[in-house]
C-alpha positions in Angstrom: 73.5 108.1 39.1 76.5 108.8 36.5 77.0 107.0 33.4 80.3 106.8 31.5 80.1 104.8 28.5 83.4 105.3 26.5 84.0 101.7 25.0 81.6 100.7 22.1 82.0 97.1 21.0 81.0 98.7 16.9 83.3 101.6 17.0 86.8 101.3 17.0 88.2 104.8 19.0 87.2 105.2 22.9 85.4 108.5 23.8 88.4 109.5 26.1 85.9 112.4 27.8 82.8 110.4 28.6 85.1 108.9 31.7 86.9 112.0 31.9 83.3 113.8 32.8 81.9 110.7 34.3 84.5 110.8 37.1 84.7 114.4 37.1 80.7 114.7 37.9 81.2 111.5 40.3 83.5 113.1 42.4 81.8 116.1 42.3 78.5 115.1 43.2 80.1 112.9 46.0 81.8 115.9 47.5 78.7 117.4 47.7 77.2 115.1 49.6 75.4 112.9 47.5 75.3 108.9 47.4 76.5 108.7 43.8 75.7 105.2 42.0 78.0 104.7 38.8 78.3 102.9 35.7 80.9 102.1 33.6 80.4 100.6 30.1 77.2 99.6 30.5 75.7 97.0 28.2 71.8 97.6 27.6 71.1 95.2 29.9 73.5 96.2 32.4 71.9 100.1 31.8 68.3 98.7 32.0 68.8 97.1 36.0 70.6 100.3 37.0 68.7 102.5 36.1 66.0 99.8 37.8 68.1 100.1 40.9 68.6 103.7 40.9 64.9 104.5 40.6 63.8 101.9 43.7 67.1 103.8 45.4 65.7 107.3 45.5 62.0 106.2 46.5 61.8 108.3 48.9 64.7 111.0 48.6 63.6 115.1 47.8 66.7 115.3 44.7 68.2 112.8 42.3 70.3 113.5 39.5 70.7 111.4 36.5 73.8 112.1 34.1 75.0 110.0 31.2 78.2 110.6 29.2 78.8 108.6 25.5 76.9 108.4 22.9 73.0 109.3 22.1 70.2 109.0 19.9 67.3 111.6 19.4 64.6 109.3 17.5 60.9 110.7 17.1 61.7 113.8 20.1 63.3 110.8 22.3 66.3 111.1 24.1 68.5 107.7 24.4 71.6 107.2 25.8 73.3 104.8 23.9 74.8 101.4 25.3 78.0 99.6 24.4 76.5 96.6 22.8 74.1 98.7 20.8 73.9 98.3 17.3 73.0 100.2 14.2 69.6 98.7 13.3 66.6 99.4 14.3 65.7 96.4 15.6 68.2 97.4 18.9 66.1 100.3 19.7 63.3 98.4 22.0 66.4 97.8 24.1 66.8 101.5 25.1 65.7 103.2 27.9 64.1 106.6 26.7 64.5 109.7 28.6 60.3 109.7 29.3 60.9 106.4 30.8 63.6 107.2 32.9 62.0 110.5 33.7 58.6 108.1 35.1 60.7 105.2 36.7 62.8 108.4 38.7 59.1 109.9 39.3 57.5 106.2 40.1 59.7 103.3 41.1 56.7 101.3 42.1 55.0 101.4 38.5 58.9 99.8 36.9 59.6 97.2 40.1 61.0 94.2 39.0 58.4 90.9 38.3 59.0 87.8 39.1 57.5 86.5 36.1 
């Protein structure tokens, strides 16, 4: 899965090189031989079912590769890629998928599947 997030509804310039690399790694992944799954200006909702629908995706594969281009936060030794809609308060943090997380929902899709509740 790649992840290009260039266009953050709080900041005013575009980061020209997240899609530059996100399209770069795409294609290169692809020509490799791998079913690449990409994003674009995710929202942290949009980010949260992807990443959902990545990790039930590779269930069963030997190799996946996550990548994600834009911004980041390292809070408390956490990784976070950063989605367009976030904002700058801490309440918008719960909203973020951690690299642990997606680390466990690559390593157990089952444990992160989708309730109906």
């Amino acid at each position: 899965m790649v992840i290009g997030n260039s266009q953050y509804e709080k900041l005013s310039a575009a980061l020209e090189l997240a899609q530059l690399m996100r399209r770069r790694i795409a294609s290169l992944l692809s020509e490799l031989g791998f079913k690449t799954i990409v994003g674009i200006d995710l929202t942290a909702d949009a980010m949260a079912g992807m990443i959902g629908e990545f990790a039930e995706q590779i269930e069963d594969t030997e190799t996946a590769l996550f990548f994600f281009s834009g911004h980041g936060l390292q809070v408390a030794s956490e990784n976070y890629p950063v989605p367009i809609d976030a904002g700058l308060d801490a309440a918008f943090y719960p909203a973020l998928v951690g690299s642990r997380e997606l680390r466990d929902r690559m390593s157990d899709p089952r444990r992160y599947q989708h309730s109906s509740a």
